[in-house]
Backbone as a ProteinNet text record, in pm:
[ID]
protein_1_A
[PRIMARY]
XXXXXXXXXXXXXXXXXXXXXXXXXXXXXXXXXXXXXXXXXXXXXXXXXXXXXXXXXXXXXXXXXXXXXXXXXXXXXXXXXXXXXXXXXXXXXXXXXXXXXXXXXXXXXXXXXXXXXXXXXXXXXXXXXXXXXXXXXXXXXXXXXXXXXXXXXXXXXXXXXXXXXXXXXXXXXXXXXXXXXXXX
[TERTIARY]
-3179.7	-3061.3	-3087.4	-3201.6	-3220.4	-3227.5	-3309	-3330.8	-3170.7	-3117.2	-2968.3	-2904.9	-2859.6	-2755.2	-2781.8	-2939.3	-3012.1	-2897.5	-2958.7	-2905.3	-2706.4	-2652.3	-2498.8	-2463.5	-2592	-2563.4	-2583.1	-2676.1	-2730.2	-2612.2	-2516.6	-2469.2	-2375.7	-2316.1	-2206.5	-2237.4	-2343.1	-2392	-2366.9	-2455.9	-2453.9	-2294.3	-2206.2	-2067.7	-2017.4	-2074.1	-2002.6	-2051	-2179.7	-2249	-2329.7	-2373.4	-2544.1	-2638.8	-2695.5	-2836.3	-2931.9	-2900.8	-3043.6	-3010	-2870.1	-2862	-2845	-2830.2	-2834.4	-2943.9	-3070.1	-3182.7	-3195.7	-3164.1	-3140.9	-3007.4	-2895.5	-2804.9	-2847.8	-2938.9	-3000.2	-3058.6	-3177.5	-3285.5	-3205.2	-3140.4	-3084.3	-2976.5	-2885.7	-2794.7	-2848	-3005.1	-3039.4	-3124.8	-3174.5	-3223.7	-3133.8	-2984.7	-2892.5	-2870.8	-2886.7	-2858	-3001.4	-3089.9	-3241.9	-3199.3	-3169.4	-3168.3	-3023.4	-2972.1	-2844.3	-2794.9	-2903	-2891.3	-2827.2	-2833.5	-2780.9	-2562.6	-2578.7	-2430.7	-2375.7	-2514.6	-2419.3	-2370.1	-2254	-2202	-2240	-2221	-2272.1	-2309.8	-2141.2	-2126.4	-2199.9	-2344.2	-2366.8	-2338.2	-2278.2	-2230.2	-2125.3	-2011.4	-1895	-1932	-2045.1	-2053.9	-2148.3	-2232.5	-2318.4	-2274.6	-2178.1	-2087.1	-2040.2	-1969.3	-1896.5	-2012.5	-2106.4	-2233.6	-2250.4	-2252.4	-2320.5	-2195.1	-2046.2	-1966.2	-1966.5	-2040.2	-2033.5	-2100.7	-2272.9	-2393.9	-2315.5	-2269.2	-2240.5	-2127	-2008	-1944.8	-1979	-2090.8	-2188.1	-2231.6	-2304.4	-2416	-2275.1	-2157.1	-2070.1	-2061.8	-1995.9	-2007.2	-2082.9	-2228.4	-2347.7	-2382.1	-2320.6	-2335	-2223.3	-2132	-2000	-2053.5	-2102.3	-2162.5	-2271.4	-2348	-2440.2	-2372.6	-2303.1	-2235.7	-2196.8	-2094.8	-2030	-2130.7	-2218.7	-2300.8	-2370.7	-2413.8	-2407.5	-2385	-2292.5	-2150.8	-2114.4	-2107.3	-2110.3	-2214	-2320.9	-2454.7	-2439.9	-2423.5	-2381.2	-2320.6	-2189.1	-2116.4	-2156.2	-2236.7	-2336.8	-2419.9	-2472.7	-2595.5	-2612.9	-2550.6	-2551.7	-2649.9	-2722.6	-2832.1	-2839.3	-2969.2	-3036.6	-3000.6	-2965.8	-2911.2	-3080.9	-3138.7	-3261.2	-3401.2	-3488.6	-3631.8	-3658.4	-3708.6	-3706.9	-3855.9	-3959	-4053.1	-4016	-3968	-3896	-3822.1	-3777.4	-3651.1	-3778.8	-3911.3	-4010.2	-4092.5	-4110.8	-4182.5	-4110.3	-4014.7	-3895.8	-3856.8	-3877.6	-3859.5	-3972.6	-4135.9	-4288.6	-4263.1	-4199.7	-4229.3	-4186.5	-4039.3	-3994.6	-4023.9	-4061	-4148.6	-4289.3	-4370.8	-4504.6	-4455.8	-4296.2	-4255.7	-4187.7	-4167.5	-4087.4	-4213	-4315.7	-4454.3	-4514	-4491.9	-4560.7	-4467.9	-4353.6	-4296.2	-4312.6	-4250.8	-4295.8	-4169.6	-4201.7	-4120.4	-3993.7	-3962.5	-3833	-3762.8	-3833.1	-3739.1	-3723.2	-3824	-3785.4	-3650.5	-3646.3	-3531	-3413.5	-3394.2	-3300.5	-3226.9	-3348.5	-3281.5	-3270.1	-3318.1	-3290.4	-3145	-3118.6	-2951.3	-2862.3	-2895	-2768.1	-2789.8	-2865.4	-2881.5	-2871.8	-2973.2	-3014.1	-2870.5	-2861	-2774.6	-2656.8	-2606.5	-2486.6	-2381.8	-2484.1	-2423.5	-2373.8	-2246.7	-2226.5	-2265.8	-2283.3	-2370.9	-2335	-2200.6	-2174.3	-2219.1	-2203.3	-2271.4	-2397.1	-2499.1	-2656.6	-2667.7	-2595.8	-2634.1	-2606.7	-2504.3	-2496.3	-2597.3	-2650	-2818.2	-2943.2	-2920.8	-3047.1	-3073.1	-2924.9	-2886.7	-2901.6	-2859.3	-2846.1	-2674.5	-2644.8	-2535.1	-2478.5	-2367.4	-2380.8	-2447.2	-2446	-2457.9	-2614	-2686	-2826	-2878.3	-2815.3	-2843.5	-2826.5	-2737.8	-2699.3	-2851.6	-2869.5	-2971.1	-3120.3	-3151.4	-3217	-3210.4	-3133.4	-3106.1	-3134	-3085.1	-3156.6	-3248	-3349.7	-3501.3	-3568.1	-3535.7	-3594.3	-3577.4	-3436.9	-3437.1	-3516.4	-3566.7	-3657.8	-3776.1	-3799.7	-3976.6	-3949.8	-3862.3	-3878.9	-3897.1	-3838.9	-3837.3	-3995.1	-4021	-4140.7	-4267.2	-4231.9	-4321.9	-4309.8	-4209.1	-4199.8	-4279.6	-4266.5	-4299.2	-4466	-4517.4	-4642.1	-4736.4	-4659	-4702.4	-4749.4	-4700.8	-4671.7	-4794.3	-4921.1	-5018.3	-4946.3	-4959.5	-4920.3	-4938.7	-4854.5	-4863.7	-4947.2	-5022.5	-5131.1	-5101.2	-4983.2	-4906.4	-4817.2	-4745.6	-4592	-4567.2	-4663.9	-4673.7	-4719.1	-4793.9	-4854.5	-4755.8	-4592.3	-4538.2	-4520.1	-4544.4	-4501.4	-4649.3	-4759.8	-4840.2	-4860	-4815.9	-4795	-4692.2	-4630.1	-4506.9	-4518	-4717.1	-4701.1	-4725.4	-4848.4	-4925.9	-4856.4	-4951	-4892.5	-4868.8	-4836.4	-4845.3	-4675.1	-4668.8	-4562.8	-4442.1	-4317.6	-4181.1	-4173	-4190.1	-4072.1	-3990.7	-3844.3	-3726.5	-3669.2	-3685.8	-3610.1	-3445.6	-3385.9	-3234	-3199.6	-3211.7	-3163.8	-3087.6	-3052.6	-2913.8	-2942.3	-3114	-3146.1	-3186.4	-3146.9	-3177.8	-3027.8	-2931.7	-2814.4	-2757.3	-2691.1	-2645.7	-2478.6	-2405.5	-2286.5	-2226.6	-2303	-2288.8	-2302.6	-2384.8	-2369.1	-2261.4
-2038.8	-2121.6	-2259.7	-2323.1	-2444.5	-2438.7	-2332.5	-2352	-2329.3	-2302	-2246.6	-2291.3	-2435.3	-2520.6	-2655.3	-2694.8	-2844.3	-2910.8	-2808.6	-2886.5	-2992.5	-2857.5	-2874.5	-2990.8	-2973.8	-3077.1	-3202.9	-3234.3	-3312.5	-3410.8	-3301.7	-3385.2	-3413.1	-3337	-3413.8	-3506.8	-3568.5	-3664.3	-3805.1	-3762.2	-3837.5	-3877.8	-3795.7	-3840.2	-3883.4	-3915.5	-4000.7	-4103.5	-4130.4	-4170.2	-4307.4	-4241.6	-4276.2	-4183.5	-4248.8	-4174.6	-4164.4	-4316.8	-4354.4	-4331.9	-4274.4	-4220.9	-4099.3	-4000.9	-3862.2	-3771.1	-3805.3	-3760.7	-3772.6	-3902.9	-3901.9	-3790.8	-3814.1	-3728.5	-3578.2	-3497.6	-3387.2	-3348	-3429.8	-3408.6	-3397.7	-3496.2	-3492.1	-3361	-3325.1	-3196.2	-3104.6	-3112.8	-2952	-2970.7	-3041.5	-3063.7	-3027.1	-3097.1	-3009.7	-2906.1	-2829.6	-2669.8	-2608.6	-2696	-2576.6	-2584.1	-2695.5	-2697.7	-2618.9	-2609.1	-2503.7	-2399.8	-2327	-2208.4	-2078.4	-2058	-1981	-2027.6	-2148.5	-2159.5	-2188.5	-2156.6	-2119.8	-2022.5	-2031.6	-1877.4	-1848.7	-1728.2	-1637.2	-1720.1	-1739.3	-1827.8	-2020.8	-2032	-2133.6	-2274.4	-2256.1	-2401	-2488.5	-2435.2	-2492.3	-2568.5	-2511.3	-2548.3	-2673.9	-2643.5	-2761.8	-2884	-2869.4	-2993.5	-3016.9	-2930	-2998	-3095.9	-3060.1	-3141.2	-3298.5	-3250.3	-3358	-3496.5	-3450.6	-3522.2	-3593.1	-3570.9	-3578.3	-3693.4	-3639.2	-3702.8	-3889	-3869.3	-3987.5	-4037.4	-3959.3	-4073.6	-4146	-4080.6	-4161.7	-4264.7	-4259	-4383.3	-4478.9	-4439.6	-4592.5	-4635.4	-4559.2	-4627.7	-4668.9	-4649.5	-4716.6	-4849.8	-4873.6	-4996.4	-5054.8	-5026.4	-5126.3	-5175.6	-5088.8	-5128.5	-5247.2	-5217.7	-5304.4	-5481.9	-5449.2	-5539.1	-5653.7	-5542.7	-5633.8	-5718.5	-5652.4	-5679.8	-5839.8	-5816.6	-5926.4	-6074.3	-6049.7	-6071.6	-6168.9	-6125.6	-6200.9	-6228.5	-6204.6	-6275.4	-6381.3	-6413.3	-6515.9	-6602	-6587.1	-6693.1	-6706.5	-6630.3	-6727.3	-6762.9	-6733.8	-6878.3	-6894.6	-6997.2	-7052.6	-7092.6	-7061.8	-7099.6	-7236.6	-7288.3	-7432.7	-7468.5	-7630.2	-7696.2	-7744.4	-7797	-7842.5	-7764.1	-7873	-7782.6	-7736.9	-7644.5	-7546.3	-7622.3	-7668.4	-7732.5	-7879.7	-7952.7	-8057.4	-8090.3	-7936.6	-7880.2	-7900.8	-7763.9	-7758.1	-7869.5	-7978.8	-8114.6	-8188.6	-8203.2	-8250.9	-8214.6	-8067.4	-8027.4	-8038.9	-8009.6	-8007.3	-8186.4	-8308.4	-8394.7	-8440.8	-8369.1	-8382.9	-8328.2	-8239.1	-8136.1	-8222.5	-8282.7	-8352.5	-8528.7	-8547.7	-8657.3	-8625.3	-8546.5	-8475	-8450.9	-8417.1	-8387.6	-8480.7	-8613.3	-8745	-8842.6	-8830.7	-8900.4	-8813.6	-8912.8	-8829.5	-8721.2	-8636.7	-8517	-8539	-8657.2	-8730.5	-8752.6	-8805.2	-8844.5	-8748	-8624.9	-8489	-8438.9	-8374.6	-8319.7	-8432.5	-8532.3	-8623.9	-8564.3	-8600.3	-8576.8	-8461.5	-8321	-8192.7	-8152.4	-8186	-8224.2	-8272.4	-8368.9	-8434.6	-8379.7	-8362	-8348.1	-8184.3	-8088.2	-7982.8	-7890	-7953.9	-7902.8	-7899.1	-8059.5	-8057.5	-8098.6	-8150	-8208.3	-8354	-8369.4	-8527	-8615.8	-8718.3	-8811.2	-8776.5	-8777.9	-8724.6	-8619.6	-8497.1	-8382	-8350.3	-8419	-8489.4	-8563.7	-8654.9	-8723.6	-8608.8	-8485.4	-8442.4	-8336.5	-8294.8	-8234.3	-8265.3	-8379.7	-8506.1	-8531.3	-8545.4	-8593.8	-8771.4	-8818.1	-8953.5	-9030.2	-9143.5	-9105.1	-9159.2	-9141.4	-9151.3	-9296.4	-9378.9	-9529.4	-9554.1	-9460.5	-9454.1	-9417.8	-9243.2	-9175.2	-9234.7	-9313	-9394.2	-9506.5	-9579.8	-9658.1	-9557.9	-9437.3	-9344.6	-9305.9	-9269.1	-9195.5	-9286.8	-9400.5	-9525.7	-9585.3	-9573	-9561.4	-9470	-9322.5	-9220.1	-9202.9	-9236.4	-9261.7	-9317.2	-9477.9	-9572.9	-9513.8	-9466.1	-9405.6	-9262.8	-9162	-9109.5	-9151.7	-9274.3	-9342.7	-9362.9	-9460.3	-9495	-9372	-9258.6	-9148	-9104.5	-9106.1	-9043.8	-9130.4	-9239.9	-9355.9	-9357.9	-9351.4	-9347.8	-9211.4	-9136	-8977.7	-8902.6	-8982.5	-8892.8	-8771.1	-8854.1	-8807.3	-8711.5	-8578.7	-8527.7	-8617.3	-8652	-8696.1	-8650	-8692.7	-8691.2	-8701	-8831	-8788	-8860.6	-8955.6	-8932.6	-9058.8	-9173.5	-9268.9	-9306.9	-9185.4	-9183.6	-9228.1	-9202.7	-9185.3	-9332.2	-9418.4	-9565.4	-9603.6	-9553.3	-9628.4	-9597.6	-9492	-9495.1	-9615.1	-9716.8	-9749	-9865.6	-9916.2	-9995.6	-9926.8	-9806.6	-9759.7	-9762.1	-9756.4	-9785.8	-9633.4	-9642.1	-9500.5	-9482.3	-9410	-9401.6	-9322.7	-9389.7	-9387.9	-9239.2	-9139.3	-8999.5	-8982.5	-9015.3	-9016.3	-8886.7	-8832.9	-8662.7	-8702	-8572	-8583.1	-8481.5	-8477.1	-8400	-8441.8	-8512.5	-8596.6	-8657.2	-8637.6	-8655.5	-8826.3	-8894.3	-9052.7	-9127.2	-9065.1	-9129.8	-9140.6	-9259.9	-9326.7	-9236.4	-9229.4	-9215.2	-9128.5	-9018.6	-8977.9	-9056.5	-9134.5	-9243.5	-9354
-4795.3	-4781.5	-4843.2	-4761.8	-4913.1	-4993.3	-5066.7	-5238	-5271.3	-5236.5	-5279.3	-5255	-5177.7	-5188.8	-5159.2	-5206.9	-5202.1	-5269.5	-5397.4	-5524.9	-5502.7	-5499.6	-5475.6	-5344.4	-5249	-5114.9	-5156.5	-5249	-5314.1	-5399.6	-5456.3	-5584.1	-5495.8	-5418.3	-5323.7	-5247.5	-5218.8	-5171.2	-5302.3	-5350	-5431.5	-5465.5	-5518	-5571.8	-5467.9	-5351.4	-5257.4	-5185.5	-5208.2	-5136.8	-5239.8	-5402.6	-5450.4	-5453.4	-5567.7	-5590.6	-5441.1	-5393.3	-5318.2	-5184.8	-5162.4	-5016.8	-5008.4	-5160.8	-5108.7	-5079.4	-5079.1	-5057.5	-4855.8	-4844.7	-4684.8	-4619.3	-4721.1	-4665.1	-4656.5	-4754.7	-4763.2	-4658.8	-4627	-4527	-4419.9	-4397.9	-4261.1	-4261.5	-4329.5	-4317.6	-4324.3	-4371.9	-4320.1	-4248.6	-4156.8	-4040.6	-3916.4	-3903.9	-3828.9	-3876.6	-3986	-4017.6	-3937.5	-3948.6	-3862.8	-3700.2	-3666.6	-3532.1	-3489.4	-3566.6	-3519.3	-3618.6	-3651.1	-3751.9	-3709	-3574.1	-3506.5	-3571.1	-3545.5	-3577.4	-3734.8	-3841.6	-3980.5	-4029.2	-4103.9	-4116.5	-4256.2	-4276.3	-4363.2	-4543.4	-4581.6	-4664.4	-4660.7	-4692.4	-4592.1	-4619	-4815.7	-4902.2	-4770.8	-4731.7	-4734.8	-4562.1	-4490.7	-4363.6	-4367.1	-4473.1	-4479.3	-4549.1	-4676.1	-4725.4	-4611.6	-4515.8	-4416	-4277	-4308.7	-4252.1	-4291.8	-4430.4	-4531.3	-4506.5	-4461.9	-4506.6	-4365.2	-4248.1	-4150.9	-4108.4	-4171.5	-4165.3	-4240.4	-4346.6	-4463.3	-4347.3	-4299.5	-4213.2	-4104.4	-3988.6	-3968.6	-3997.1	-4085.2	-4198.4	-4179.4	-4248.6	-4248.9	-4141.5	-4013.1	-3897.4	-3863.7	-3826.2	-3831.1	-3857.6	-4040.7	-4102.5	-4038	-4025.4	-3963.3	-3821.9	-3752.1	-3600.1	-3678.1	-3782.3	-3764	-3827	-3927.9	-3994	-3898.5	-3774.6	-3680.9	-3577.1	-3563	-3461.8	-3543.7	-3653.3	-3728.8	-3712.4	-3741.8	-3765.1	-3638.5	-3514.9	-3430.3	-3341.1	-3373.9	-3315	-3429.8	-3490.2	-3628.2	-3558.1	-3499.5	-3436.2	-3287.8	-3167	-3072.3	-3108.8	-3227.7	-3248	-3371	-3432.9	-3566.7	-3602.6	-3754.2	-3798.2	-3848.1	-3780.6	-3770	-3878.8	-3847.6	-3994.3	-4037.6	-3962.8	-4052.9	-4029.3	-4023.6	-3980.6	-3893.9	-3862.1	-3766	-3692	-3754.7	-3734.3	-3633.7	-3721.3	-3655.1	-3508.4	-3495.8	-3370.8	-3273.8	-3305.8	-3206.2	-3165.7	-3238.7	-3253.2	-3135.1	-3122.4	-3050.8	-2956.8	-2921.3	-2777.7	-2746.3	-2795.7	-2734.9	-2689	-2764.3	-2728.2	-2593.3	-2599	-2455.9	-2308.6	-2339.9	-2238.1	-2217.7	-2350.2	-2261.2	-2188.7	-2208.1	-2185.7	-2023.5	-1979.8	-1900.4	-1781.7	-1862.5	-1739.7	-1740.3	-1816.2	-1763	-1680.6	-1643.4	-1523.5	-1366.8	-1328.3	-1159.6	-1140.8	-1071.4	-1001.4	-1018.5	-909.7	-864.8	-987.2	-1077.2	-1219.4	-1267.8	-1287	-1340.3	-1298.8	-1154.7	-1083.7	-1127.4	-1150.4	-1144.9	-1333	-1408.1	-1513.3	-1575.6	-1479.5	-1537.3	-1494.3	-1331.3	-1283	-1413.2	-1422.4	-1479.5	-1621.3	-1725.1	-1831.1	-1897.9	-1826.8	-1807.9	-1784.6	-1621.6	-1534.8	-1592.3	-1609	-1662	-1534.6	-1390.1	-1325.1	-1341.8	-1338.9	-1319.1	-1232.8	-1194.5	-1098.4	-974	-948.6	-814.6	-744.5	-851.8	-784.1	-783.5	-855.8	-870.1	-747.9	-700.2	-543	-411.3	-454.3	-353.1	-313	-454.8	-446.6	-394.1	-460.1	-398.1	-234.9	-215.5	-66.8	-85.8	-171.5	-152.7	-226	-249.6	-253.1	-405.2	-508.1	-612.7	-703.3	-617.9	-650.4	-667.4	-582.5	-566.8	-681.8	-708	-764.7	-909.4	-935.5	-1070.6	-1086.6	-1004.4	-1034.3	-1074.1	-991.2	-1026.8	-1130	-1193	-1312.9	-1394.4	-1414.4	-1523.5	-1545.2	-1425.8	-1380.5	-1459	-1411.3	-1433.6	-1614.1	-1699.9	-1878.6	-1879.3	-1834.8	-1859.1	-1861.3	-1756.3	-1736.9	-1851	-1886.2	-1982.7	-2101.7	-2174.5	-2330.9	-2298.2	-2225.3	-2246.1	-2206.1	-2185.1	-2195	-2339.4	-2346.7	-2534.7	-2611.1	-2567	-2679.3	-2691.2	-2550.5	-2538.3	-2595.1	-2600.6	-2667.5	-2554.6	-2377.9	-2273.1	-2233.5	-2209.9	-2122	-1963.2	-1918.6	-1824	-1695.4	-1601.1	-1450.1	-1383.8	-1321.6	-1213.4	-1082.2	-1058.8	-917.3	-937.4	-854.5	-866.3	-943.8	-963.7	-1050.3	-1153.4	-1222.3	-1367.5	-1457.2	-1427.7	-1540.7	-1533.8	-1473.2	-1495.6	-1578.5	-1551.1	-1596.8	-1797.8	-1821.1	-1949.6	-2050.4	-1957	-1994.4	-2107	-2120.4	-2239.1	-2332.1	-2340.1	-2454	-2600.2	-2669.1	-2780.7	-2890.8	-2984.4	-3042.8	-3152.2	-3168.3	-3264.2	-3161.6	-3161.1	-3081.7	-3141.4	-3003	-3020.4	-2905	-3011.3	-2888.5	-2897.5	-2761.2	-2735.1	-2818.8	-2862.1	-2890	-2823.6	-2673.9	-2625.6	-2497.7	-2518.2	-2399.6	-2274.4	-2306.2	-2173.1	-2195.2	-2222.1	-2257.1	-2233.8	-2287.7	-2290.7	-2174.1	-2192.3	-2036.6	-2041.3	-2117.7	-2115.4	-2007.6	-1950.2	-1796.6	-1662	-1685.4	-1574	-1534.8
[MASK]
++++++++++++++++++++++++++++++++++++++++++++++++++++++++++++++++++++++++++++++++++++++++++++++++++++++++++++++++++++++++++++++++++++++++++++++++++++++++++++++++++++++++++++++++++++++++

């Protein structure tokens, strides 16, 4: 049965398909002809084109699933406008800037920044009340800039992060919202 209708499965592939996909369309249509040989009939051309045409409408759907899938993983996450290097430089800086203030300033500015809580609902976490929590929060930017700035040695306990606050070193300011007052 193969030697006797490769050829013909072949060119109908090809005239519908390409050179470079009818060799896959082959293999594969008579791979479902072995595994279900019991169900070819006598005449075996017209069952296996009807395979071949099967296998190939497949393959398009396939590519359309993949196209789409694409396609919109494309639009949840748009590719980086700049260096990808730069991006990681910038979050590592904030993360060793983030573990050189104390706790308290951590939780304060992962709330509001992170979180995406507004001050009010940041004091009602805290348990203190928004006015507090506002002077906190402008504390806790302060002791972050000057962790960035210092190149942000990790905290030791809950006042390390003040003691970094002259060192000297070259300014890395996070751009990640967590500095800006405009929530407060």
């Amino acid at each position: 049965m193969y030697d006797d209708c490769r050829q013909r499965v072949w060119a109908y592939a090809a005239a519908r398909a390409g050179r470079q996909i009818a060799d896959e369309v082959v293999s594969e249509t008579f791979a479902v002809a072995w595994r279900r040989i019991a169900d070819v009939p006598d005449p075996p051309l017209p069952w296996l084109l009807g395979v071949a045409r099967n296998v190939l409408r497949d393959g398009y759907r396939a590519e359309a699933r993949r196209e789409a899938c694409t396609a919109e993983l494309a639009r949840w996450a748009p590719r980086p406008s700049g260096d990808i290097a730069e991006d990681v430089a910038e979050r590592l800086a904030v993360v060793r800037a983030m573990a050189a203030i104390p706790e308290a300033d951590r939780e304060i500015l992962i709330l509001v920044a992170w979180q995406g809580l507004s001050p009010r609902e940041a004091a009602r976490v805290v348990g203190c009340s928004p006015a507090a929590l506002r002077v906190r929060l402008h504390r806790a930017r302060k002791r972050l800039l000057r962790a960035a700035d210092a190149g942000a040695e990790p905290a030791a306990g809950p006042a390390a992060g003040q003691a970094a606050a002259d060192a000297g070193g070259r300014p890395v300011r996070p751009q990640m919202g967590i500095v800006s007052e405009e929530r407060a």
